[in-house]
Kinemage of the C-alpha trace (Angstrom):
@kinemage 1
@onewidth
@group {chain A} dominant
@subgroup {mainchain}
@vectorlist {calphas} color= white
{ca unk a 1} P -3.919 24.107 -81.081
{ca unk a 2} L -7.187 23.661 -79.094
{ca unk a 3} L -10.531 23.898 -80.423
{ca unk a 4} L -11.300 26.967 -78.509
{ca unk a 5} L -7.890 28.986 -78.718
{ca unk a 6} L -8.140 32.238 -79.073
{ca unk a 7} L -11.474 32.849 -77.752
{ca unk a 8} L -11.651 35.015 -74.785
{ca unk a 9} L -14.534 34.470 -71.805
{ca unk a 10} L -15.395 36.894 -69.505
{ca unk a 11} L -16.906 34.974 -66.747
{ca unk a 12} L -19.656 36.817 -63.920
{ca unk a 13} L -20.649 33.336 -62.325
{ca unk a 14} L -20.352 31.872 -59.116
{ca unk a 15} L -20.997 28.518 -56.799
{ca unk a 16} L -21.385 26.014 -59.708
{ca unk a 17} L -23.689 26.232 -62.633
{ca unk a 18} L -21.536 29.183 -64.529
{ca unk a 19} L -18.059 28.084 -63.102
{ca unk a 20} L -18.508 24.524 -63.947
{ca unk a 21} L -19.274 25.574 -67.755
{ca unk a 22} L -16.644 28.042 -68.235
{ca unk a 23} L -14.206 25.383 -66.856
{ca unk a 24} L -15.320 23.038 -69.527
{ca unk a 25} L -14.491 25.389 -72.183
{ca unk a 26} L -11.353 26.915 -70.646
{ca unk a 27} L -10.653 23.228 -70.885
{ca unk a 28} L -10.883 23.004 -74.522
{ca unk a 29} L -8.483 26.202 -74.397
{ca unk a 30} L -10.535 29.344 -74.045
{ca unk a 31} L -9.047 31.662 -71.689
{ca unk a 32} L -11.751 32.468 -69.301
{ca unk a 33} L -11.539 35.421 -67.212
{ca unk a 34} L -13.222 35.277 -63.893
{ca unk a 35} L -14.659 38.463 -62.337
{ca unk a 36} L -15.340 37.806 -58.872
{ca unk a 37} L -16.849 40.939 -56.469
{ca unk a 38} L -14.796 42.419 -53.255
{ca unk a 39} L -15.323 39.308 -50.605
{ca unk a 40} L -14.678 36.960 -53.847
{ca unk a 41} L -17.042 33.875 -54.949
{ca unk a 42} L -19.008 32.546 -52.458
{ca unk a 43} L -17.907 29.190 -52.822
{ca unk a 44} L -13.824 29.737 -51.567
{ca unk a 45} L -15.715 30.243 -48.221
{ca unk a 46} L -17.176 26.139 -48.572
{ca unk a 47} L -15.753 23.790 -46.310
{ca unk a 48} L -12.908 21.999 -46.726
{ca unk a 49} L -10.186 25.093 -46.935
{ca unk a 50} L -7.634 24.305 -48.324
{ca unk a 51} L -4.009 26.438 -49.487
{ca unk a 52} L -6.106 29.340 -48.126
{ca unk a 53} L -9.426 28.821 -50.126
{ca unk a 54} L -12.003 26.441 -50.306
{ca unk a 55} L -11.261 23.511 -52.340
{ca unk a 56} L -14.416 23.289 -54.523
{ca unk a 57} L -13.253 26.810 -55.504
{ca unk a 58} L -9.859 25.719 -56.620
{ca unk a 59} L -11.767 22.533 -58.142
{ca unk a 60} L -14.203 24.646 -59.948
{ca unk a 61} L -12.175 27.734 -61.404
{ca unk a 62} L -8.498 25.742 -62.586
{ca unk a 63} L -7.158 27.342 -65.372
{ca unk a 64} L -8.816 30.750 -65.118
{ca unk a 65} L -7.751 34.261 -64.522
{ca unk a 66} L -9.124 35.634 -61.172
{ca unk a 67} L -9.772 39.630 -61.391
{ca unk a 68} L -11.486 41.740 -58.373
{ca unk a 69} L -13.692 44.409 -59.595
{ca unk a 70} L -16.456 46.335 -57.932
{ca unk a 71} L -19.216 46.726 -60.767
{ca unk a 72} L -20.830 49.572 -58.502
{ca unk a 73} L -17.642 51.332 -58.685
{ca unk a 74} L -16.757 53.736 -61.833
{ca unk a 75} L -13.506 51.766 -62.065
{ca unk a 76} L -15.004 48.690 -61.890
{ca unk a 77} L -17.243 49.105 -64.565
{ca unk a 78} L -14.533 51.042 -67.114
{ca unk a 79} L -12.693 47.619 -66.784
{ca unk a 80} L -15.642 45.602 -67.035
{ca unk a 81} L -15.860 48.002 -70.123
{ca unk a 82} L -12.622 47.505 -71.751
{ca unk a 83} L -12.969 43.539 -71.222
{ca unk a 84} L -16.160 42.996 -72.881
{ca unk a 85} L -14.598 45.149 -76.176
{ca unk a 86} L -12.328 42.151 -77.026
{ca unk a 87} L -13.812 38.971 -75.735
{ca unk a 88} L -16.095 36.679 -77.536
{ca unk a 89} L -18.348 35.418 -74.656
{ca unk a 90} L -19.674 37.074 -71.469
{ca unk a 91} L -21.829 34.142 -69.149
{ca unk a 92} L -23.562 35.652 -66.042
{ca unk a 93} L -25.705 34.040 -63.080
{ca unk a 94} L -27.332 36.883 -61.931
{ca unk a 95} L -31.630 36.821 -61.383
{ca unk a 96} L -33.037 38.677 -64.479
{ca unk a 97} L -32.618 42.459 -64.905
{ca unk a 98} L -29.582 42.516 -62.689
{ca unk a 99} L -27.091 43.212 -65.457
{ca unk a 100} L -29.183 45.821 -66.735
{ca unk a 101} L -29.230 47.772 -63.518
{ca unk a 102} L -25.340 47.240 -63.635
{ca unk a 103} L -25.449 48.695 -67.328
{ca unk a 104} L -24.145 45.758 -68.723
{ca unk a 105} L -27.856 44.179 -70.123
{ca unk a 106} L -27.616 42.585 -73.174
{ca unk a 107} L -28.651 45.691 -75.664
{ca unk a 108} L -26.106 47.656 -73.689
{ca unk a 109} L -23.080 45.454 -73.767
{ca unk a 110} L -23.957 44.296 -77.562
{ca unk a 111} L -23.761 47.625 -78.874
{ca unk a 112} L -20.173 47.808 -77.281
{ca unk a 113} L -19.203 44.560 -79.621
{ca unk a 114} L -21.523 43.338 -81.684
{ca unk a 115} L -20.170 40.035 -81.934
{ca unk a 116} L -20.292 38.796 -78.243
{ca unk a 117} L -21.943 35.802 -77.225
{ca unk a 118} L -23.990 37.009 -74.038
{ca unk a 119} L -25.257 33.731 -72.088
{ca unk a 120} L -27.348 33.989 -68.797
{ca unk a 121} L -27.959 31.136 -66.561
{ca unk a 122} L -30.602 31.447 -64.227
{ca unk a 123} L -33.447 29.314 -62.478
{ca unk a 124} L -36.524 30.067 -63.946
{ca unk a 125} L -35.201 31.901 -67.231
{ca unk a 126} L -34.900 35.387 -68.350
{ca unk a 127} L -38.815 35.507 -68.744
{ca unk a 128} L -42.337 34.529 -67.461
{ca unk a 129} L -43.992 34.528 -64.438
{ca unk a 130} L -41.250 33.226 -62.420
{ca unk a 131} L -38.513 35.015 -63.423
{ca unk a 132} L -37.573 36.995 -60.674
{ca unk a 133} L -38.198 33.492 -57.884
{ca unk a 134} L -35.376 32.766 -55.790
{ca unk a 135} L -34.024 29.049 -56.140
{ca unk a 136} L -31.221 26.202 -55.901
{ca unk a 137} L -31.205 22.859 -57.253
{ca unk a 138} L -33.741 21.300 -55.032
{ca unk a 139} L -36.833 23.768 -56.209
{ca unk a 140} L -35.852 23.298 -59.450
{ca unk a 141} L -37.022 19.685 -59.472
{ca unk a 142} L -39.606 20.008 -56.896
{ca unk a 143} L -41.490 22.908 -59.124
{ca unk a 144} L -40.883 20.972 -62.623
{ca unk a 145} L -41.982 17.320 -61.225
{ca unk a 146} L -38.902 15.426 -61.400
{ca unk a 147} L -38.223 14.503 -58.209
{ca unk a 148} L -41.868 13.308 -57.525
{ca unk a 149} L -41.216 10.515 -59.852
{ca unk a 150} L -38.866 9.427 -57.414
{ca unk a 151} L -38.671 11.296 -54.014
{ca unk a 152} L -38.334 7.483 -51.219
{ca unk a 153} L -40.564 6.739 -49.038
{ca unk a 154} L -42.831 9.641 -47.531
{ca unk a 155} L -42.068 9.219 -44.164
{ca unk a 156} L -38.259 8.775 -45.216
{ca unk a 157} L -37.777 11.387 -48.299
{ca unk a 158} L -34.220 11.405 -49.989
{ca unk a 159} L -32.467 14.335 -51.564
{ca unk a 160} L -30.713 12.938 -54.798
{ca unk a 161} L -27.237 12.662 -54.974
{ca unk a 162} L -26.478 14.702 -57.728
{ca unk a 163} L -26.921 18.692 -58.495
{ca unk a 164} L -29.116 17.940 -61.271
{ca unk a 165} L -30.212 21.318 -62.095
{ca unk a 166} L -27.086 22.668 -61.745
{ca unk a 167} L -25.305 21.072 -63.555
{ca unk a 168} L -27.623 19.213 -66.441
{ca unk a 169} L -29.915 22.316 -66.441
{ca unk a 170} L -27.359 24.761 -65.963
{ca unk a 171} L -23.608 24.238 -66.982
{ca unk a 172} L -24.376 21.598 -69.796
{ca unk a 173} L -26.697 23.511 -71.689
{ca unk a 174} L -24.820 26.557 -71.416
{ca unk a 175} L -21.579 25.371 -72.911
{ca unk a 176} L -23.724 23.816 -75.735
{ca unk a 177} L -25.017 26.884 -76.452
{ca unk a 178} L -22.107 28.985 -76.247
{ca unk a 179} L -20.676 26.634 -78.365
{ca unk a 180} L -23.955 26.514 -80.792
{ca unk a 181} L -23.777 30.304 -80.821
{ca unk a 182} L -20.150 30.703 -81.689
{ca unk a 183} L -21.220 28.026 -84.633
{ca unk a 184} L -23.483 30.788 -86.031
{ca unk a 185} L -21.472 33.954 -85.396
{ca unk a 186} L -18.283 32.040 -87.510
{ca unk a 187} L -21.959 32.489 -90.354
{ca unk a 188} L -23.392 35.409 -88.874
{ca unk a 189} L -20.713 37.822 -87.762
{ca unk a 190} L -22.801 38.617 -84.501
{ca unk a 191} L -23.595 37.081 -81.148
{ca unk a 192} L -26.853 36.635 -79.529
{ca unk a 193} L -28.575 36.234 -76.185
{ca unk a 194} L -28.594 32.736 -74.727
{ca unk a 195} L -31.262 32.647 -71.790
{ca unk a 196} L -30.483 29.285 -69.854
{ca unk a 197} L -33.013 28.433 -67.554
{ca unk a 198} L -32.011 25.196 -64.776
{ca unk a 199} L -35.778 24.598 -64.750
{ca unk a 200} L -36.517 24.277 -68.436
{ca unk a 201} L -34.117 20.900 -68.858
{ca unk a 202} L -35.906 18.728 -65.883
{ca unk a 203} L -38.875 18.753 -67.856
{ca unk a 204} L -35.857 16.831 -70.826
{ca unk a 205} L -35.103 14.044 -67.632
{ca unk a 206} L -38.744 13.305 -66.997
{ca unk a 207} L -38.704 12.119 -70.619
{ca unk a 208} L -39.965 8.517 -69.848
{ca unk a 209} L -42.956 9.861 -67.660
{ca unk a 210} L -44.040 12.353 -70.485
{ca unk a 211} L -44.129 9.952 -73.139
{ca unk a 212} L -46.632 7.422 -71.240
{ca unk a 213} L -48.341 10.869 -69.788
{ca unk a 214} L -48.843 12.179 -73.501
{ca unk a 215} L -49.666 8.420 -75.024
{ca unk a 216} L -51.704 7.711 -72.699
{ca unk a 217} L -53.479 10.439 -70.175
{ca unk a 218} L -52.086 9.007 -67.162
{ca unk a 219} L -49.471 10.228 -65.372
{ca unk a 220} L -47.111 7.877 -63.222
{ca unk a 221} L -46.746 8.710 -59.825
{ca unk a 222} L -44.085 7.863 -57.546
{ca unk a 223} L -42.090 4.324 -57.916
{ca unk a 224} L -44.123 3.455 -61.061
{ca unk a 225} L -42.512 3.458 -63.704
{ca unk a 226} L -40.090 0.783 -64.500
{ca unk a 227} L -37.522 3.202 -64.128
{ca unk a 228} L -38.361 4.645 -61.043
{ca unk a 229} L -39.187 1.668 -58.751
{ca unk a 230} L -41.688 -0.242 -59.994
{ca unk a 231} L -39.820 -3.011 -62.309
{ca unk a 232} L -37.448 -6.208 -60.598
{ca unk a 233} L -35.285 -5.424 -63.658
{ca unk a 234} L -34.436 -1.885 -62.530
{ca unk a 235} L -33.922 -2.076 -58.560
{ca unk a 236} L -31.823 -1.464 -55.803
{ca unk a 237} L -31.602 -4.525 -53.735
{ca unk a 238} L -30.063 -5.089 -50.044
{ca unk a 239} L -27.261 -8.234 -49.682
{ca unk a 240} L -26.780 -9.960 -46.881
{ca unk a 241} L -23.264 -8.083 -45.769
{ca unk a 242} L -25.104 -4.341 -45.771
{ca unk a 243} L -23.594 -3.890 -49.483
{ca unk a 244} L -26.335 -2.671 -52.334
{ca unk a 245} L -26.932 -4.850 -55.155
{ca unk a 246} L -27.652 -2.184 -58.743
{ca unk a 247} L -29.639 -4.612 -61.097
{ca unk a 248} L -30.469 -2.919 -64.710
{ca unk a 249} L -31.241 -6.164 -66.321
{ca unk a 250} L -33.833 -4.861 -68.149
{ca unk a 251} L -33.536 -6.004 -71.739
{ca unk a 252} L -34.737 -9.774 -71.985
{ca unk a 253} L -31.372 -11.298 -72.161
{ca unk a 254} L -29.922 -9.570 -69.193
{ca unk a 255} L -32.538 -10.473 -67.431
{ca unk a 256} L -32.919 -14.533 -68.315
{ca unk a 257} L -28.888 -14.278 -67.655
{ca unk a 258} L -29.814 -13.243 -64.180
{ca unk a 259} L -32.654 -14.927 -63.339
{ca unk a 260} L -30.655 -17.920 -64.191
{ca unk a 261} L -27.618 -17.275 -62.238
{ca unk a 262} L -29.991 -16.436 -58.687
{ca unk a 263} L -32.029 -19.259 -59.695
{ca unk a 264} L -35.201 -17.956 -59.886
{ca unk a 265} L -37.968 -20.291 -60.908
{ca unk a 266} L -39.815 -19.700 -64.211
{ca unk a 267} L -43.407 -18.727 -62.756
{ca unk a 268} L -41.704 -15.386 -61.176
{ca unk a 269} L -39.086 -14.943 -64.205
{ca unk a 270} L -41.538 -14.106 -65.647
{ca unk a 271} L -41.976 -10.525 -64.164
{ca unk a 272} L -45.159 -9.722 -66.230
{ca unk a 273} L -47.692 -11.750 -64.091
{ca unk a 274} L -47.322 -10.316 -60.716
{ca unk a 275} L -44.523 -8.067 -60.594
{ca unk a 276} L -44.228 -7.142 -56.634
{ca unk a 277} L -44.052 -11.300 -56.153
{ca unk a 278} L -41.094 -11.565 -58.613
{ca unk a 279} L -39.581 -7.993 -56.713
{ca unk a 280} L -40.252 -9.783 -53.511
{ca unk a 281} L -38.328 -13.378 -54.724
{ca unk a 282} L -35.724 -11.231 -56.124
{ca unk a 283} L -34.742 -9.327 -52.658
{ca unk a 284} L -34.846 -12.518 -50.572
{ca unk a 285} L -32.551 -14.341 -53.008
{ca unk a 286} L -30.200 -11.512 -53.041
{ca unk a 287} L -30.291 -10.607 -48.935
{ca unk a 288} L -29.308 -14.597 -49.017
{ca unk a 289} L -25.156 -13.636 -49.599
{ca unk a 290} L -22.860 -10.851 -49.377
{ca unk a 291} L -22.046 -8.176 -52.216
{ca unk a 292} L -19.147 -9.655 -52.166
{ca unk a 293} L -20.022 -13.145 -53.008
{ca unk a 294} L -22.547 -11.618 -55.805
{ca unk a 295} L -20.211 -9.146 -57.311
{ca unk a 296} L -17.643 -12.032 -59.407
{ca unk a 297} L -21.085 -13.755 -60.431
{ca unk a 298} L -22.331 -10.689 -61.693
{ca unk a 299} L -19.682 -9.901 -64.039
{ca unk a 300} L -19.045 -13.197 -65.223
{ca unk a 301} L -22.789 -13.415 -66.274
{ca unk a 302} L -22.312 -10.144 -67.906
{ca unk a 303} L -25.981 -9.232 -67.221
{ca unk a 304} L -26.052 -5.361 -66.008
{ca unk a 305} L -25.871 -6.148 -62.344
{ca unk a 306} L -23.254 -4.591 -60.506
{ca unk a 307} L -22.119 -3.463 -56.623
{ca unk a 308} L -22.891 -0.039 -55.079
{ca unk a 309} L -19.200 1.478 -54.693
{ca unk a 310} L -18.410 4.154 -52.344
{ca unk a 311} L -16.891 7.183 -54.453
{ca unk a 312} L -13.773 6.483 -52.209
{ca unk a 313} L -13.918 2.748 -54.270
{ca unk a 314} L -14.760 4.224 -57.545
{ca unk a 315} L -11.602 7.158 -57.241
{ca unk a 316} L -9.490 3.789 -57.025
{ca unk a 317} L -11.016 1.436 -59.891
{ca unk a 318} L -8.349 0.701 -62.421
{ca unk a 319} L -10.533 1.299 -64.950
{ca unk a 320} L -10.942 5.303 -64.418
{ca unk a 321} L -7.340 5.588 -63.529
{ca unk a 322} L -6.743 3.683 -66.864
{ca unk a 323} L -8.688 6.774 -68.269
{ca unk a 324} L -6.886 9.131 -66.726
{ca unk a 325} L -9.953 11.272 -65.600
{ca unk a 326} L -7.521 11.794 -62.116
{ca unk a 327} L -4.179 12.500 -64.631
{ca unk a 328} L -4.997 16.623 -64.332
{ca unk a 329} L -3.863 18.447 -60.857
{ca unk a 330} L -5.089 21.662 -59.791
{ca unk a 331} L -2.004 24.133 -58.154
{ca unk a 332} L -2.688 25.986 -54.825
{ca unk a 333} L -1.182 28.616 -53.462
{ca unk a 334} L 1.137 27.531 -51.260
{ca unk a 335} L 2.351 24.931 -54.194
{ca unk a 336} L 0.556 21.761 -52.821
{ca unk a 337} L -1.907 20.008 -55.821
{ca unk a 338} L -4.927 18.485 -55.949
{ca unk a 339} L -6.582 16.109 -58.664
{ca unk a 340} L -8.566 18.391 -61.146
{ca unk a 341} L -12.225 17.769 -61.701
{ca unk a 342} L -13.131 15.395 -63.954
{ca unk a 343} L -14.865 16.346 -67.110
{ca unk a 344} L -16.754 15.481 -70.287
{ca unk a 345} L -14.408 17.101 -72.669
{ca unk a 346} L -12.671 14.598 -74.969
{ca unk a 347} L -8.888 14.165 -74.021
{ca unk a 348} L -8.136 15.134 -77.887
{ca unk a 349} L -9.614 18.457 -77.079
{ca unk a 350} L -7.524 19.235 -74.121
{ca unk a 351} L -3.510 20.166 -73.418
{ca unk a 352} L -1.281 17.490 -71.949
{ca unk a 353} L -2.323 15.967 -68.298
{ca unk a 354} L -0.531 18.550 -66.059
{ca unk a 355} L -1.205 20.872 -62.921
{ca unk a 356} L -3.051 24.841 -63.904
């Protein structure tokens, strides 16, 4: 049996922060019923289609029960009703006060069962002056000052790779939470209000720049920390064949290890004394060869330098497929499959590889 047999999600979500969680936990066996609205989740409309839906959808909501229901409708909210009686978590993405318009705010919906875990995801949080502010990933680490620790160059800013927000503000927390809160009800005997907020946990990544901030007074601005830019230990550098070199040598004997592999002399090993000099050495050594003439150095040395693979390498590295995060495969409708998303649940947790 699963950790999470048994209990019963009623799901409100859409795009990715709610979806994402609830498939986490429908992972570790919950059965998660997802309420979509007439039209359905936005996200089945995001290119690619595929089997007739988009295929971040299908990604996103494996393993779930899809119902239709028109919560401005008295139908739709006598079922929405009769669902929330007998389940043990309800998670919603709505901006704040929504629900309660709906009649299905927190005090409502917990005097219909007591013990139901209600969990809200939002941007800014259930509260406070910026509540009711429209937002997506992006503002969320503009407003909180992550991404000016990093942003590139001004003339050339880069959008990060990653839905941070999203997904370490949004889905992460909540299924800790949710799991937290079903902790305390097993104590307890009642649920509680979770109020996620994507914003709140960006303020967690800028952890480095907060501690010098708070030690010290100053702040770090962009590219200097040695995290962020400013350190020959932590960099991205060019090779000669267009390939990205990933150094993280940044504990003493990863670095010595690699400053004695590009043979860098010992005035600029020594990254202390002038740092953009060493940063400078560095580059020009590695622009000097290919990635590929680097990478089998690199892992021979053992010193926390490694190659910038294209997620098209990475999907093929026998070391993931020896995982078997690809193993899972998501069913369509027209009985084609796709590989399931990968995710942080521990395979002990989990049924059998398979297609849902």
């Amino acid at each position: 049996m699963q950790p999470l047999s048994g209990i019963r999600i009623v799901d409100l979500t859409n795009l990715l922060p709610g979806p994402l969680a609830t498939l986490m936990l429908a992972e570790a066996g919950a059965e998660v019923i997802k309420i979509e609205r007439p039209g359905g989740d936005d996200l089945r409309r995001y290119a690619p289609n595929w089997q007739g839906t988009g295929a971040a959808f299908s990604l996103l909501n494996r393993g779930k029960t899809i119902r239709t229901l028109d919560l401005k409708t008295r139908e739709g909210v006598r079922a929405l009703h009769q669902l929330l009686e007998d389940s043990d978590v309800l998670v919603e993405q709505f901006r704040p006060n929504t629900m309660e318009k709906l009649g299905f705010g927190f005090d409502s919906v917990s005097s219909l069962n007591p013990r139901l875990i209600y969990c809200s995801i939002s941007g800014y949080g259930q509260q406070g002056p910026r509540a009711g502010e429209a937002g997506h990933d992006l503002n969320y680490i503009s407003s909180t000052g992550l991404l000016s620790l990093q942003p590139g160059p001004p003339d050339r800013p880069v959008i990060p790779p990653a839905l941070i927000a999203d997904i370490a503000g949004g889905s992460f927390p909540a299924v800790i939470n949710i799991l937290l809160a079903l902790r305390q009800r097993d104590r307890t005997g009642t649920g509680c209000h979770l109020d996620i907020a994507m914003s709140d946990a960006m303020f967690t990544f800028a952890w480095r720049a907060l501690s010098g901030y708070w030690a010290t007074g100053a702040m770090a601005r962009s590219g200097q920390r040695e995290l962020t830019g400013s350190a020959a230990r932590y960099r991205l550098y060019p090779a000669k064949d267009g390939g990205i070199i990933a150094c993280a040598a940044i504990e003493e004997h990863f670095w010595q290890r690699f400053v004695a592999l590009i043979g860098l002399g010992e005035a600029l090993a020594d990254d202390s004394r002038d740092p953009d000099a060493t940063i400078e050495a560095v580059a020009a050594i590695l622009a000097s060869r290919g990635a590929s003439e680097w990478e089998p150095l690199f892992a021979e040395a053992d010193c926390c330098v490694t190659i910038v693979r294209s997620l098209e390498e990475a999907l093929g590295d026998p070391h993931f497929i020896a995982r078997g995060l690809f193993a899972r495969r998501v069913g369509g409708a027209a009985g084609g499959t796709l590989p399931a998303l990968p995710v942080p649940i521990d395979p002990q947790f989990r049924e059998p590889a398979g297609t849902g």
